[in-house]
Residue frames as a rotation matrix with the C-alpha (Angstrom) as fourth column:
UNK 1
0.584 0.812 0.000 0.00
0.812 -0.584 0.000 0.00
0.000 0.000 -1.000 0.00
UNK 2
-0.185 -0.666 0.722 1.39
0.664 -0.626 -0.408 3.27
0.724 0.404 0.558 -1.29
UNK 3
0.245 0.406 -0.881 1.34
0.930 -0.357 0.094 6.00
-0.276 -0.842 -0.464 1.71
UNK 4
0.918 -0.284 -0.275 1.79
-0.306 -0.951 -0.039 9.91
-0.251 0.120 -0.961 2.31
UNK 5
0.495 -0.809 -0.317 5.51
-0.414 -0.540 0.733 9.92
-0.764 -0.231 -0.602 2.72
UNK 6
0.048 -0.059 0.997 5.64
0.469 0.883 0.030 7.68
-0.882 0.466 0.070 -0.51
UNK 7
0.096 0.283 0.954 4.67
0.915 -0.402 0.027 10.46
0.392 0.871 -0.297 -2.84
UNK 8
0.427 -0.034 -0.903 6.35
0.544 -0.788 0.288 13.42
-0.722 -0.614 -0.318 -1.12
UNK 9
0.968 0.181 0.176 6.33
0.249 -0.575 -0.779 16.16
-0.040 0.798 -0.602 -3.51
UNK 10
0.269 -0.954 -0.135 10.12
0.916 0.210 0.341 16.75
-0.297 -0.216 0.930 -5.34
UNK 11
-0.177 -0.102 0.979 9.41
0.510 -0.860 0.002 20.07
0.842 0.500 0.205 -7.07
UNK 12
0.744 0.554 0.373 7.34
0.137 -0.674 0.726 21.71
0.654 -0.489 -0.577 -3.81
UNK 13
-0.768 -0.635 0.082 10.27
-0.151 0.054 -0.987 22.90
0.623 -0.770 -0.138 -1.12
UNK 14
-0.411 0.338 -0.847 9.81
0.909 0.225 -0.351 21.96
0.072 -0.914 -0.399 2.48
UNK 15
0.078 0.257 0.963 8.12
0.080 -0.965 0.251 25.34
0.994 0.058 -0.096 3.82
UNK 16
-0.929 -0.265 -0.258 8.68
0.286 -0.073 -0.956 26.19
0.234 -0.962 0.143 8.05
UNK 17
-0.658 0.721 -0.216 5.54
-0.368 -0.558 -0.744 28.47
-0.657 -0.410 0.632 7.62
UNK 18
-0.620 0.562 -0.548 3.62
0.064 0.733 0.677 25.85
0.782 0.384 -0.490 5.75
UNK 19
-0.904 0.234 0.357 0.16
-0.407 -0.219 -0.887 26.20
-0.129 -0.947 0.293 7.83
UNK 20
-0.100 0.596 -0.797 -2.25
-0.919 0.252 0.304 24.31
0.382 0.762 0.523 5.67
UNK 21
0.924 0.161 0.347 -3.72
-0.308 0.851 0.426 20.52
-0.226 -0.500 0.836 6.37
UNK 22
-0.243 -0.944 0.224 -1.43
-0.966 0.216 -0.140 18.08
0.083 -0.251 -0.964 7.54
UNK 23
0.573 0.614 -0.543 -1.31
-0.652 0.743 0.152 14.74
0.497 0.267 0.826 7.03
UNK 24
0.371 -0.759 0.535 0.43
-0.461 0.350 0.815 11.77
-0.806 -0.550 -0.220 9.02
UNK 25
-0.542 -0.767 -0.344 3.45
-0.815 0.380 0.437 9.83
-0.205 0.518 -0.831 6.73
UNK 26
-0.974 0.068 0.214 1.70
0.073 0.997 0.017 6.28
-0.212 0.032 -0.977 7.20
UNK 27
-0.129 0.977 -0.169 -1.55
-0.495 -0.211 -0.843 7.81
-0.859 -0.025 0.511 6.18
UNK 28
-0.405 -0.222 0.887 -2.55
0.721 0.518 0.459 5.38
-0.562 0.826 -0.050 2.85
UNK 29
-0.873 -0.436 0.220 -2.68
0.448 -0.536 0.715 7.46
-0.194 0.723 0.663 -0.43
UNK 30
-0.573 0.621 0.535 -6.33
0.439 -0.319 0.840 7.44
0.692 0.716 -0.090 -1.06
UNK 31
0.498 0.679 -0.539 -7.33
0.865 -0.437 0.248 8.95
-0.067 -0.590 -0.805 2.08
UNK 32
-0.473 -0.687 -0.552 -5.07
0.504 -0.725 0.470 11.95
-0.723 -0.055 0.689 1.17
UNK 33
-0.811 0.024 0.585 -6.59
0.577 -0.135 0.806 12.60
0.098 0.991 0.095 -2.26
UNK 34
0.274 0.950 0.149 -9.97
0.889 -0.309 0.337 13.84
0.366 0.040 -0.930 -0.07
UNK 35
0.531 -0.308 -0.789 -7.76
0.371 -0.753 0.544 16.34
-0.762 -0.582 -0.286 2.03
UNK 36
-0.654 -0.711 -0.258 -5.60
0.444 -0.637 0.630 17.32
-0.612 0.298 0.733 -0.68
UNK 37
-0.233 0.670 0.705 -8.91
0.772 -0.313 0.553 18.19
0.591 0.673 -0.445 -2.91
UNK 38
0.528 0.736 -0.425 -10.11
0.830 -0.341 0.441 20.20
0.179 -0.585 -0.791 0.53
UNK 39
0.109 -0.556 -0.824 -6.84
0.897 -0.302 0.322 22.19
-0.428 -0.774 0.466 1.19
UNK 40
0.875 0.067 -0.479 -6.44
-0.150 -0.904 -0.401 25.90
-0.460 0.423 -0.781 0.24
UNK 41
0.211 -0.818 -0.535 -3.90
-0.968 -0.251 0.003 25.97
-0.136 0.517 -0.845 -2.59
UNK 42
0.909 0.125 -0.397 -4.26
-0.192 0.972 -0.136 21.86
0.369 0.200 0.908 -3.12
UNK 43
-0.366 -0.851 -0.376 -0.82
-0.030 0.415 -0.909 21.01
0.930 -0.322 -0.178 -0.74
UNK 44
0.833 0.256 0.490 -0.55
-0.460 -0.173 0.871 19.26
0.308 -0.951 -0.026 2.34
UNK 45
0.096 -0.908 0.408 1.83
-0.886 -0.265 -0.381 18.78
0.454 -0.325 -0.830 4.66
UNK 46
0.580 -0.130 -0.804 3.40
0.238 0.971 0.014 14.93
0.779 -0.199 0.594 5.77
UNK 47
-0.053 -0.864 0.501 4.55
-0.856 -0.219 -0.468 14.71
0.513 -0.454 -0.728 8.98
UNK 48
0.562 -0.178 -0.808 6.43
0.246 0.968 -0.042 11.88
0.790 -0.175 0.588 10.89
UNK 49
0.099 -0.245 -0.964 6.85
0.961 0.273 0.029 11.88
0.257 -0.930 0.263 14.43
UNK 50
0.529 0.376 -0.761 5.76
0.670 -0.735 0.104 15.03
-0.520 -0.565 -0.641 15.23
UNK 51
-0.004 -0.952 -0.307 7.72
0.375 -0.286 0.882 16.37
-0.927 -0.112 0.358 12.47
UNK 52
0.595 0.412 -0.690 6.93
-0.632 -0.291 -0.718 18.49
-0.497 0.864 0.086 9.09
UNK 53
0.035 -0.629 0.777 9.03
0.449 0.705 0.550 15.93
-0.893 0.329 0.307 6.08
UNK 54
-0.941 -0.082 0.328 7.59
0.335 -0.093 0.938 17.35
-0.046 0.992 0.115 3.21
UNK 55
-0.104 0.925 -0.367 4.29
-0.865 -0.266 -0.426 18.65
-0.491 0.273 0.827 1.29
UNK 56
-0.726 0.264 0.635 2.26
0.604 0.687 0.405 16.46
-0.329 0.678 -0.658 -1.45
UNK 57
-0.611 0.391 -0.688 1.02
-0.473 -0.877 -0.079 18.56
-0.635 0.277 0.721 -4.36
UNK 58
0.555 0.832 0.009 -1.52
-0.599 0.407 -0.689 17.52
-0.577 0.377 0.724 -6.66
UNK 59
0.154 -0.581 -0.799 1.43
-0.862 0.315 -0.396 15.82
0.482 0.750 -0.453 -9.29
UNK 60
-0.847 -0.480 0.230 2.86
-0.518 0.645 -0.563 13.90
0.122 -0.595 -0.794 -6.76
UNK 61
-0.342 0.712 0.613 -0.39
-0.669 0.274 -0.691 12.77
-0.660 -0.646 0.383 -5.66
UNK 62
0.751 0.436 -0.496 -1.24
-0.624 0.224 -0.748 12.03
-0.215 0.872 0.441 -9.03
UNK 63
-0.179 -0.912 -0.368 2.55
-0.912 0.294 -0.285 10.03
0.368 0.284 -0.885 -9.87
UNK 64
-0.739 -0.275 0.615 1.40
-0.634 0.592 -0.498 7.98
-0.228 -0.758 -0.612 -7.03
UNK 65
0.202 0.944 0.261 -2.02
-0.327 0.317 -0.890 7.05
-0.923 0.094 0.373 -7.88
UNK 66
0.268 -0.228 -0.936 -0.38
-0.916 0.240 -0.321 6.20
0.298 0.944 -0.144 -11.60
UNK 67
-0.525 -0.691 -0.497 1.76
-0.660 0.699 -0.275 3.87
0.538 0.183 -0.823 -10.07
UNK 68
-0.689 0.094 0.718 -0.99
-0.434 0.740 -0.513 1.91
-0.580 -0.666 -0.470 -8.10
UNK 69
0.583 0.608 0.539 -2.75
-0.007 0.666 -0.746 1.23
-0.812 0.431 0.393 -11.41
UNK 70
-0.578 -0.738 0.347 -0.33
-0.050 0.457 0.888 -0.37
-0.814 0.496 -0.301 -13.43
UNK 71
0.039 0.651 -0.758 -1.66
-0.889 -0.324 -0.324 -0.07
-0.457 0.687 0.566 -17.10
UNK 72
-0.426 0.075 0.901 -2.44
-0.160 0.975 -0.157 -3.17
-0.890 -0.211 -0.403 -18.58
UNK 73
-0.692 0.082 -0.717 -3.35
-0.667 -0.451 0.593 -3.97
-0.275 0.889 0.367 -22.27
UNK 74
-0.356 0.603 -0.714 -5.53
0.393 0.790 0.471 -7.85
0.848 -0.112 -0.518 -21.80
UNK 75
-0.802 0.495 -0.335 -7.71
0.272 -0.196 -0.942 -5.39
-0.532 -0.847 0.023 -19.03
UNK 76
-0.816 0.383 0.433 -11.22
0.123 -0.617 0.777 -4.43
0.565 0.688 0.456 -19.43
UNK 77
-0.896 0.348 0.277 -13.37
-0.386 -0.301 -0.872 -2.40
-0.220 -0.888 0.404 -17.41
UNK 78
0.006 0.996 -0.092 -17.04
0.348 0.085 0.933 -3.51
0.937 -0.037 -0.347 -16.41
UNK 79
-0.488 0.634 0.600 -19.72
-0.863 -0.453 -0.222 -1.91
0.131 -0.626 0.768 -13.90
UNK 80
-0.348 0.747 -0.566 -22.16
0.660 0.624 0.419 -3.53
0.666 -0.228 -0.710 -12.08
UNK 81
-0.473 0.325 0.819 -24.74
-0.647 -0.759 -0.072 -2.83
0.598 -0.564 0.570 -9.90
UNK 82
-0.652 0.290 -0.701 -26.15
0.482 0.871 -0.089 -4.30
0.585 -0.396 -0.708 -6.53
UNK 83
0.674 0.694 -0.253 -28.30
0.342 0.010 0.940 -4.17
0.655 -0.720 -0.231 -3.96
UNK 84
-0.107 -0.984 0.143 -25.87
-0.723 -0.022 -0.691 -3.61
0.683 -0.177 -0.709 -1.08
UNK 85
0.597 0.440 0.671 -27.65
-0.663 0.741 0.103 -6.97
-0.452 -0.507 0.734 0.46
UNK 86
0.905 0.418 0.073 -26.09
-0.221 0.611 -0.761 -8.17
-0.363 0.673 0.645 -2.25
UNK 87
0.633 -0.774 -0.017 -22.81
-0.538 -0.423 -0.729 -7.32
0.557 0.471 -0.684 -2.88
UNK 88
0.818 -0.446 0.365 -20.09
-0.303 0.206 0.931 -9.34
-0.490 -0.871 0.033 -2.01
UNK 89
0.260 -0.919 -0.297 -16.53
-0.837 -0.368 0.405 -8.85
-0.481 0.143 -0.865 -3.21
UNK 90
-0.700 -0.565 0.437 -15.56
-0.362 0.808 0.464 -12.89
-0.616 0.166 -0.770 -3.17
UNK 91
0.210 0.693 0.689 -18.94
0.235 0.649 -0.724 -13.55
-0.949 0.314 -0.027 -4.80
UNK 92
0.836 0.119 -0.536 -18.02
-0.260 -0.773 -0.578 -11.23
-0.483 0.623 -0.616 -7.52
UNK 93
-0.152 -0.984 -0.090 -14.58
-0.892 0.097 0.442 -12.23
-0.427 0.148 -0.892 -7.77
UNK 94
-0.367 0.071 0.927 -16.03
-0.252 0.952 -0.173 -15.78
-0.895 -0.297 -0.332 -8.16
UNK 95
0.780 0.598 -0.185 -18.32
-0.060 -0.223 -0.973 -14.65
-0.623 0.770 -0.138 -11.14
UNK 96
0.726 -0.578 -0.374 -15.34
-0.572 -0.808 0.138 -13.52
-0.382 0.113 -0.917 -12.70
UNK 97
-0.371 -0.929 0.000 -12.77
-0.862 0.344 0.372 -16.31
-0.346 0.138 -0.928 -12.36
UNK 98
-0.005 0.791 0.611 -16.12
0.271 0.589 -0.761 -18.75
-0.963 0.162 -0.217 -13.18
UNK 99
0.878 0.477 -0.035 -15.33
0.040 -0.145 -0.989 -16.89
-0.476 0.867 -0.147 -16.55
UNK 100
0.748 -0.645 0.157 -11.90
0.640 0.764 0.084 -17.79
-0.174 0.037 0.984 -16.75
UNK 101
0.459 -0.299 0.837 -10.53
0.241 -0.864 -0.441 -14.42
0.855 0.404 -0.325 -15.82
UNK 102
-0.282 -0.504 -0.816 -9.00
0.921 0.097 -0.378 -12.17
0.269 -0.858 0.437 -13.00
UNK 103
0.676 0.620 -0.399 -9.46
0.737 -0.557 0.383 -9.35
0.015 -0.553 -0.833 -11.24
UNK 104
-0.015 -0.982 -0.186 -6.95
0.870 0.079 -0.486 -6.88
0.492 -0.169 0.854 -11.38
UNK 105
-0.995 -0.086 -0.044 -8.90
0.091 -0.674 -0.733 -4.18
0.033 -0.733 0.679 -9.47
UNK 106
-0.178 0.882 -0.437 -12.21
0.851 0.361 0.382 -3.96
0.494 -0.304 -0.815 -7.70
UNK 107
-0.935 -0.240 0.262 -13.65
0.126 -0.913 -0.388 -0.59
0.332 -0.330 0.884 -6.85
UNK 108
-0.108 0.969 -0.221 -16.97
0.944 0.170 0.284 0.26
0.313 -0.178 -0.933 -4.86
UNK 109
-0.979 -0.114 -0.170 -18.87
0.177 -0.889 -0.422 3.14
-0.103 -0.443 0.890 -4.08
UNK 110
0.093 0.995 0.048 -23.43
0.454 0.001 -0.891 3.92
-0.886 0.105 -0.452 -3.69
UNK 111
-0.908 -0.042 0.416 -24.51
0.388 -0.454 0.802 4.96
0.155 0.890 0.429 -6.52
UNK 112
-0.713 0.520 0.470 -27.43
-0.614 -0.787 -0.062 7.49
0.337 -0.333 0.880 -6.84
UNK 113
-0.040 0.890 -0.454 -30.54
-0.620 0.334 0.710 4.59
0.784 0.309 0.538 -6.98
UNK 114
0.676 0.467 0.570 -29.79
-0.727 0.302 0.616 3.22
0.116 -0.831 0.544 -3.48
UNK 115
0.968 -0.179 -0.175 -28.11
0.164 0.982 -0.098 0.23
0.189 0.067 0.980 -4.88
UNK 116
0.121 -0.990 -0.069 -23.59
0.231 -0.039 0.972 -0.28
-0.965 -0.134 0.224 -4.85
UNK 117
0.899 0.009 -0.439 -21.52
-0.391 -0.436 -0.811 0.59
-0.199 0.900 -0.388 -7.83
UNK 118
0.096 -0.990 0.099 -18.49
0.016 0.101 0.995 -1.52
-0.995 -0.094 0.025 -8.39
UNK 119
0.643 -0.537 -0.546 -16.44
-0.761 -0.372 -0.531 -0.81
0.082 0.757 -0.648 -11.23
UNK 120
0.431 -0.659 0.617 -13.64
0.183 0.733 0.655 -4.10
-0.884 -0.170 0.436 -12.27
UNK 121
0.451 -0.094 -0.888 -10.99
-0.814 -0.451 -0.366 -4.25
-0.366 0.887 -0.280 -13.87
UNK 122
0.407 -0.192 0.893 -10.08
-0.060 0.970 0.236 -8.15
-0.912 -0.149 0.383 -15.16
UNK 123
-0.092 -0.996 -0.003 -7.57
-0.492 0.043 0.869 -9.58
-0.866 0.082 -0.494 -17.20
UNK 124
-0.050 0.592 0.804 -9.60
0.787 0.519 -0.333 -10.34
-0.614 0.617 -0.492 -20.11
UNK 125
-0.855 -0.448 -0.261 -9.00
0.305 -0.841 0.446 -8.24
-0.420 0.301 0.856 -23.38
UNK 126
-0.604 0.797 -0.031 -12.87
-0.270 -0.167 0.948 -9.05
0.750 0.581 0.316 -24.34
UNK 127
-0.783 0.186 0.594 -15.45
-0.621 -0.300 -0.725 -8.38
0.043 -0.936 0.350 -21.46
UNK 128
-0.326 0.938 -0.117 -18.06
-0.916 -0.283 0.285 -10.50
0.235 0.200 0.951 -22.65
UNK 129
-0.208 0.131 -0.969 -17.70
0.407 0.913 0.036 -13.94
0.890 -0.386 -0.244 -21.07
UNK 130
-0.918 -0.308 -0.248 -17.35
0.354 -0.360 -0.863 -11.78
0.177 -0.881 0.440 -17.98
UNK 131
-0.646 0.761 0.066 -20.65
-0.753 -0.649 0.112 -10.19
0.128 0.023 0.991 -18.57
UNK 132
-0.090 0.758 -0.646 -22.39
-0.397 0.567 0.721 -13.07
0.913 0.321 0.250 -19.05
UNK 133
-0.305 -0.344 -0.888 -21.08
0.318 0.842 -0.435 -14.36
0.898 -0.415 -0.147 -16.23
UNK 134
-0.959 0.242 -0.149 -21.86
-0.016 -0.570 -0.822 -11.84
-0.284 -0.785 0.550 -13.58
UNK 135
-0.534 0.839 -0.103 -25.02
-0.834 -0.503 0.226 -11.44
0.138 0.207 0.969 -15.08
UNK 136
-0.064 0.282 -0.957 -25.66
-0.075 0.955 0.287 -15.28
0.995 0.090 -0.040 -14.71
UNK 137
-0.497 0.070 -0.865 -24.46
0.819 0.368 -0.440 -15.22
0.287 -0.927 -0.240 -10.90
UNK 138
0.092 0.945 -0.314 -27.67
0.990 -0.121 -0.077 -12.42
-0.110 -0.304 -0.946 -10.94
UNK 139
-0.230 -0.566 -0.791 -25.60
0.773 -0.600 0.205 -9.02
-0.591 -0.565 0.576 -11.24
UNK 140
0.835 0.451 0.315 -26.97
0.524 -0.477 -0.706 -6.04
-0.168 0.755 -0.634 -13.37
UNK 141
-0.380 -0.925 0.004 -23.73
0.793 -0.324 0.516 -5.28
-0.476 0.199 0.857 -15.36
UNK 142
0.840 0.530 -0.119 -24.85
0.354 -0.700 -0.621 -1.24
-0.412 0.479 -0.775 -16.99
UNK 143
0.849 -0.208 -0.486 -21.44
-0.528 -0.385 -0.757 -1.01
-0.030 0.899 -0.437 -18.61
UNK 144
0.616 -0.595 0.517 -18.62
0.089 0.704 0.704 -2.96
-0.783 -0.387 0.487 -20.02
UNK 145
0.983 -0.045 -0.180 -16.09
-0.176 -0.540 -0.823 -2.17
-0.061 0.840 -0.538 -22.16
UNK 146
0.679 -0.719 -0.150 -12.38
0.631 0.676 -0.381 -3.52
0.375 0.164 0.912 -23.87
UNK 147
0.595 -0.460 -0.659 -9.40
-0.257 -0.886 0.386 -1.19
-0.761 -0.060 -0.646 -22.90
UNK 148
0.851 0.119 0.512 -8.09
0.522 -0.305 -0.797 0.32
0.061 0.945 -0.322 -25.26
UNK 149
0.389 -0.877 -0.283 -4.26
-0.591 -0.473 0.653 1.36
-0.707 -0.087 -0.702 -23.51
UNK 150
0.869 -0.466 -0.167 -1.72
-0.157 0.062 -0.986 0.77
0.470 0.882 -0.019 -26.43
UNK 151
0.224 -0.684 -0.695 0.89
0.461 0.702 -0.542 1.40
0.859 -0.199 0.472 -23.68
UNK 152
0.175 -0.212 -0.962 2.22
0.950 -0.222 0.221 2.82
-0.260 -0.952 0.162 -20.54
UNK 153
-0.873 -0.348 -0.341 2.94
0.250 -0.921 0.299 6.28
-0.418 0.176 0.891 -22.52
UNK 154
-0.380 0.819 0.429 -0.88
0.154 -0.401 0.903 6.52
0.912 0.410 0.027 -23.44
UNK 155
0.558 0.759 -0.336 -2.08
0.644 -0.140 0.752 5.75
0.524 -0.636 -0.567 -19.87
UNK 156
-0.618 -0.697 -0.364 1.18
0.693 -0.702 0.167 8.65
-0.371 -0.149 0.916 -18.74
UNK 157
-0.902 0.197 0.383 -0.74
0.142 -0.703 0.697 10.80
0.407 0.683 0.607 -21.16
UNK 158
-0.125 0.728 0.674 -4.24
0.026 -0.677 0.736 10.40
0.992 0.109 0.065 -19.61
UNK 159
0.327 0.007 -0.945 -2.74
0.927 -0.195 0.320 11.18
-0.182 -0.981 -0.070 -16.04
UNK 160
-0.618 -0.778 0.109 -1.54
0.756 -0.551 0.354 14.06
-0.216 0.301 0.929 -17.45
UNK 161
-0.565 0.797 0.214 -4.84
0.021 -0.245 0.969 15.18
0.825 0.552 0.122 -18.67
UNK 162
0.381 0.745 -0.548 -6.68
0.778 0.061 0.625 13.85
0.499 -0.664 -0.556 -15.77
UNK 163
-0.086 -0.151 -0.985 -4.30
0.996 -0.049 -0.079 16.82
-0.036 -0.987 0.154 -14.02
UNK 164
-0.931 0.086 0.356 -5.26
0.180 -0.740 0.649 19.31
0.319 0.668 0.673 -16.19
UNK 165
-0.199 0.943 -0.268 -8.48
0.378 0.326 0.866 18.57
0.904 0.071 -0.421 -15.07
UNK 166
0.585 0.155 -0.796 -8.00
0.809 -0.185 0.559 18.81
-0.060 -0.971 -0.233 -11.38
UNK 167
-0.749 -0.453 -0.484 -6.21
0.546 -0.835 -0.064 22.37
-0.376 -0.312 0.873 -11.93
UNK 168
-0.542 0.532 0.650 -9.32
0.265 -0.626 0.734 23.97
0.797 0.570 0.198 -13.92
């Protein structure tokens, strides 16, 4: 698991009068990403043992979060929706490998209609055994779709973009 003090910004200097949020070092990356969206001037501050180390600016943040999704060219993404009676991770995962695939990342989160939203991403350059399959072990899949990285210098390119994004 990638943490704060993992992705301490090399361009931002240390600041003394740095007075902005602060994060701890061993905090994990993606609970930063809500505080660094919240902080005036998007930078917070890592400290370890009572001690300022460093900032994390939106790049860094962003460098880091590249490297925990590893781009992947036999991936493709599918949605589902559940109940959240329903939802279970290993059942899902089961669906999945019941279609003679893998998981190579599993995201959740409510979506507006009450129900869960998970988002996969499995090792399967065509999604459609996978569909069937969830949809067999009962799951309402609402999108699925091949990726479509070429290589590690396209998915470089839309982290780049995606930080264009978070500066507008």
């Amino acid at each position: 698991m990638i943490k704060a003090k993992d992705v301490i910004s090399r361009i931002q200097p240390l600041q003394e009068s740095f007075a902005g949020v602060t994060v701890s070092g061993e905090m994990p990356l993606v609970d930063v990403l809500p505080r660094l969206l919240d902080a005036p001037g998007r930078i917070v501050g890592v400290e370890e043992d009572g001690e300022r180390v460093g900032v994390i600016d939106q790049t860094s943040l962003l460098e880091g979060l590249g490297r925990m999704i590893p781009a992947r060219d036999d991936s493709s993404l599918v949605t589902l929706e559940c109940a959240p009676a329903d939802y279970s991770a290993s059942r899902i995962s089961h669906a999945v490998e019941d279609s003679d695939a893998h998981i190579v990342d599993l995201w959740s989160s409510p979506a507006e209609n009450g129900k869960i939203r998970v988002t996969l991403r499995v090792r399967r350059s065509d999604p459609t055994p996978t569909v069937h399959n969830l949809e067999r072990y009962g799951y309402d899949v609402v999108e699925a779709s091949a990726s479509d990285y070429q290589d590690a210098e396209v998915a470089w390119e839309r982290l780049l973009a995606l930080n264009t994004l978070l500066n507008v």
